[in-house]
N, CA and C of each residue as an Amber inpcrd file, in Angstrom:
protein
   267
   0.6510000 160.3650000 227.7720000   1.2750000 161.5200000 228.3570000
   1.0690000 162.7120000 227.4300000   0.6690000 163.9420000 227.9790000
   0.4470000 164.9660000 227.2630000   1.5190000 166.0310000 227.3300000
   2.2750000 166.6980000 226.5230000   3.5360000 167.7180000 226.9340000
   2.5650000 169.0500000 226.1940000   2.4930000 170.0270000 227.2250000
   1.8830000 171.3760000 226.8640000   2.7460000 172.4020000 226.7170000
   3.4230000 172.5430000 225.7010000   4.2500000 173.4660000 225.4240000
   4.3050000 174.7340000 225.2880000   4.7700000 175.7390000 225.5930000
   4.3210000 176.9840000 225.4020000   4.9570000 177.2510000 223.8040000
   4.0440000 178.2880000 223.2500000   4.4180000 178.9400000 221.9430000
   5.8510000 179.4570000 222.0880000   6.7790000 179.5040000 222.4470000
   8.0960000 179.7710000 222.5340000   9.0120000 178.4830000 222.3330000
   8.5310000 177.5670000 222.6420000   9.1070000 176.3720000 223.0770000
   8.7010000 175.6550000 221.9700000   7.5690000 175.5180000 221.3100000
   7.3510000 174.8700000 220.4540000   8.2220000 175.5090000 218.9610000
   8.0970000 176.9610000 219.2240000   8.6840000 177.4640000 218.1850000
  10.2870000 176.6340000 217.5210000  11.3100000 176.7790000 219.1040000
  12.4340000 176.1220000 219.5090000  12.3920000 174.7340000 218.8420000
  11.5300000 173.7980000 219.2930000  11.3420000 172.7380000 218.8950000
  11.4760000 172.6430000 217.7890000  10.1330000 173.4430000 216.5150000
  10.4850000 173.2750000 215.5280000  11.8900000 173.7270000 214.6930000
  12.2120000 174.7580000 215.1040000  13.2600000 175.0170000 214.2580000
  14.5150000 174.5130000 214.4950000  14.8620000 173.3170000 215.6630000
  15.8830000 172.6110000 216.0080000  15.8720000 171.2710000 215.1200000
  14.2380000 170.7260000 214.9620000  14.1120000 169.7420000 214.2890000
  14.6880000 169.7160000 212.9680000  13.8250000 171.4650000 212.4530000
  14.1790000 171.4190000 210.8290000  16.0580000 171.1740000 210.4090000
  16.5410000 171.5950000 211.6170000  17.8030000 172.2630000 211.4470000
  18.4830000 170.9650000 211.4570000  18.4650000 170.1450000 212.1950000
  19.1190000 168.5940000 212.6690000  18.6150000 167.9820000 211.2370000
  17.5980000 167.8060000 210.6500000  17.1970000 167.0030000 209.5140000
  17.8280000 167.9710000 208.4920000  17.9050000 169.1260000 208.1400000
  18.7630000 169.7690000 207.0640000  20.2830000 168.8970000 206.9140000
  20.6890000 169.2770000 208.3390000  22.1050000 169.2070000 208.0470000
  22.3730000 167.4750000 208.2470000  21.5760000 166.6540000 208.1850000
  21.6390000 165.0640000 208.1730000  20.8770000 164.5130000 206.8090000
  20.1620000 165.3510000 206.0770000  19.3650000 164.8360000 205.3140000
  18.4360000 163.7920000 205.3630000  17.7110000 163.5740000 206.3270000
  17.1320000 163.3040000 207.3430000  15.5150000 163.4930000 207.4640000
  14.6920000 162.8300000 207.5520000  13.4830000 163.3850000 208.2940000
  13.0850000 162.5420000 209.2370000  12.3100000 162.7160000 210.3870000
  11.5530000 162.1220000 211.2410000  10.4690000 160.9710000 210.8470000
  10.0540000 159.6090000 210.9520000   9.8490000 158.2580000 210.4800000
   8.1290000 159.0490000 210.0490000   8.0800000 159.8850000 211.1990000
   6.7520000 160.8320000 211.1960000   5.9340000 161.4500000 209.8940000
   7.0060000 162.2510000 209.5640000   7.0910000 163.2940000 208.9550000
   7.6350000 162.3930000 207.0610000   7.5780000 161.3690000 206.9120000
   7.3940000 160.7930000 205.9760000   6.2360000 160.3120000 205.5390000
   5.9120000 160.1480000 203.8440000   4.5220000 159.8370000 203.2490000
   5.0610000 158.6750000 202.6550000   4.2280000 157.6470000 203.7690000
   4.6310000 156.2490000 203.2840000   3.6670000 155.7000000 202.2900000
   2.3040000 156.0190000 201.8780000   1.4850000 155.3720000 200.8600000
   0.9940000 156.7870000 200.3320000   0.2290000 156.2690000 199.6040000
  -0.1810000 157.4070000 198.3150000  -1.0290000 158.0530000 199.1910000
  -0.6930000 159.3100000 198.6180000  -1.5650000 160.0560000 198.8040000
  -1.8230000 161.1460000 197.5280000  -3.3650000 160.6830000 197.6150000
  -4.7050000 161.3270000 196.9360000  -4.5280000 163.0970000 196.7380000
  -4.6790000 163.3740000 195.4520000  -4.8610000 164.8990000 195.7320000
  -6.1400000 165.4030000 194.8130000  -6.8110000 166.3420000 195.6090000
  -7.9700000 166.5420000 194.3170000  -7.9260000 167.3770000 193.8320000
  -8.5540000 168.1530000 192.9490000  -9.1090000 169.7810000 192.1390000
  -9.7750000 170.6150000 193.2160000 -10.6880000 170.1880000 194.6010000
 -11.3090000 170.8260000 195.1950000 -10.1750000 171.7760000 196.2850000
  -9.6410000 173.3630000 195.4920000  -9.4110000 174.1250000 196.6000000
  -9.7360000 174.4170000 198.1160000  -9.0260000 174.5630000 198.9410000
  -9.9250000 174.7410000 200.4000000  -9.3280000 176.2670000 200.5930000
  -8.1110000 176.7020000 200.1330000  -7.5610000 177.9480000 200.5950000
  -6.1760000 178.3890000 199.8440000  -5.8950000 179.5700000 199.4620000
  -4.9340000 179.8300000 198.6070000  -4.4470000 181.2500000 199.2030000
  -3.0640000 180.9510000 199.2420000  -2.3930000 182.2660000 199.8320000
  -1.3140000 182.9260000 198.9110000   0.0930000 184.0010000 199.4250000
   0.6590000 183.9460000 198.5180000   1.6700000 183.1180000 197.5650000
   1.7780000 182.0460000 198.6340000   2.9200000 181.3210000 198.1180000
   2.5120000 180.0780000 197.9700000   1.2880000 179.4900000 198.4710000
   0.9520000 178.0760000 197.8890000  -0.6390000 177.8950000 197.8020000
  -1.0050000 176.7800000 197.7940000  -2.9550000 176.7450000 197.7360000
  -3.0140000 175.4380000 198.5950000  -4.0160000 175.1870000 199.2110000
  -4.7120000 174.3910000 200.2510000  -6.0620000 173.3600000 199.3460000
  -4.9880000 172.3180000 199.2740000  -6.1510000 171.3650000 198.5670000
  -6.8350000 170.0610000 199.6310000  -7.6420000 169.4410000 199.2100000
  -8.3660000 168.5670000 199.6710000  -7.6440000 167.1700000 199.4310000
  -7.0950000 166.2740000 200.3540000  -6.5770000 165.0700000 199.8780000
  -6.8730000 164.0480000 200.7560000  -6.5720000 162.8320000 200.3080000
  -6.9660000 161.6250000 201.5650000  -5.6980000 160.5430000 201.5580000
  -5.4190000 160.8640000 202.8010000  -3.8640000 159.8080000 202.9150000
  -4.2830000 158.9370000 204.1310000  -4.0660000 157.5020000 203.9350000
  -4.3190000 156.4300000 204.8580000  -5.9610000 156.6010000 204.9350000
  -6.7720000 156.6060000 204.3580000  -7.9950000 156.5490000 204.2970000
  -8.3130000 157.9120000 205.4510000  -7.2880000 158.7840000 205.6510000
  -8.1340000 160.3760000 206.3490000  -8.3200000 161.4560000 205.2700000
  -9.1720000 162.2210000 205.4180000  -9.1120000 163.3240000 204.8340000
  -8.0320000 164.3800000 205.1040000  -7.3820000 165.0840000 204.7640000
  -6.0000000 166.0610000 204.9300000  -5.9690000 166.9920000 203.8970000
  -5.5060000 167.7180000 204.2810000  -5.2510000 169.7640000 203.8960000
  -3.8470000 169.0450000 203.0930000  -3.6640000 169.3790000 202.2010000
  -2.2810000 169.4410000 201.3730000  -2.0390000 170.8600000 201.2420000
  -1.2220000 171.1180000 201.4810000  -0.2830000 172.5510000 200.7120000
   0.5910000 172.6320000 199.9720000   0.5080000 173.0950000 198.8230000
   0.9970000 173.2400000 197.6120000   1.8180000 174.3060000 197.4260000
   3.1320000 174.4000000 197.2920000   3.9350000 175.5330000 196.2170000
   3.6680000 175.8400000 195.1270000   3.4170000 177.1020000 195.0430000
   3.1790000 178.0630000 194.0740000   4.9570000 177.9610000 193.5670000
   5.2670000 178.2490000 192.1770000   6.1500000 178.5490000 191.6680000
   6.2220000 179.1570000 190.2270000   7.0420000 179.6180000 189.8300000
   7.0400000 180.3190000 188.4050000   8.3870000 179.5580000 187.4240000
   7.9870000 180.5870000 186.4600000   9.0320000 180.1630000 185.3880000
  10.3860000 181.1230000 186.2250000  10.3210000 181.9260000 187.0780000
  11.5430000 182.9990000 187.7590000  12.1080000 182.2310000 188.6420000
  11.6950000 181.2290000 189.1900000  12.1560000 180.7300000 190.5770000
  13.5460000 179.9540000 190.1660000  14.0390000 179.8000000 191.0110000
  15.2460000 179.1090000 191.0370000  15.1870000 177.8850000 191.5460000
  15.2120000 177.2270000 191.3780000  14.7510000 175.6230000 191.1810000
  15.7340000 174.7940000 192.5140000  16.7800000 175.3510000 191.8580000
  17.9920000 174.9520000 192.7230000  18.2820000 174.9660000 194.5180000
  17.3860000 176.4560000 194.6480000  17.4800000 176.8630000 195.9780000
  15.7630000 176.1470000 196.6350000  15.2030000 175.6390000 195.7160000
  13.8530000 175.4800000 196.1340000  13.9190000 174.1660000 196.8150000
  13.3240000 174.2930000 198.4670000  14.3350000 173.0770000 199.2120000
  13.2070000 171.7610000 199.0820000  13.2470000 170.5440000 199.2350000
  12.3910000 169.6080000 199.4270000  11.5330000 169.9900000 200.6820000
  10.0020000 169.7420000 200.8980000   9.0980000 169.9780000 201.6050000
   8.1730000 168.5060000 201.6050000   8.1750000 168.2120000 203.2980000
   7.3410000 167.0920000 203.7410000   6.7120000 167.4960000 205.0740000
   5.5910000 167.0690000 204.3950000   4.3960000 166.9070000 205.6210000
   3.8360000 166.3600000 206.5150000   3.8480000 166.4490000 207.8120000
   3.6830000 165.5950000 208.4890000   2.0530000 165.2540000 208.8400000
   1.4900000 164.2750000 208.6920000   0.1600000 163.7100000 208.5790000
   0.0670000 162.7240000 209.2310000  -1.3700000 163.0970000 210.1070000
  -1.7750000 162.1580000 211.5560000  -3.2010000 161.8730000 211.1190000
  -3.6050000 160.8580000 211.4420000  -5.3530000 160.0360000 211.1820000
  -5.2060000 159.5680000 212.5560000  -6.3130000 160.4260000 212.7960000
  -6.7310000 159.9040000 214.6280000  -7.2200000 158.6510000 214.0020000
  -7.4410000 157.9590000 215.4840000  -7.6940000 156.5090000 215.9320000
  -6.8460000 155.7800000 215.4000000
């Protein structure tokens, strides 16, 4: 089954998800990294707030994104971040 969501709706989606797993501490079975995952030196893309590396989780290749941070940041407010990662077939 395919659900075609419009960009409004998906928006909704996500930010109901984030919001339900905040306040449960919580993530989706999905949206967990159950085996290692690989990270390399080879950049793919770097913006202002993190860089786009090359990694391989479950034997796929995958985009990691990385936080940028400083010695200024506040550590405290800096929230946990998980990625959700799919290997067709």
């Amino acid at each position: 089954m395919t659900h075609n969501l419009k960009p409004a709706e998906k928006q909704a989606f996500s930010v109901t998800l984030r919001r339900l797993a905040e306040r449960h501490g919580l993530l989706p079975d999905r949206m967990k990294i159950t085996e290692e995952l690989k990270v390399s030196d080879e950049e793919l893309g770097s913006g202002g707030f993190g860089d786009i590396v090359l990694g391989t989780y479950k034997g796929c290749a995958v985009a990691v994104k990385t936080m940028k941070v400083t010695l200024q940041d506040d550590f405290l407010i800096i929230r946990k971040v998980s990625n959700s990662v799919s290997c067709p077939g």
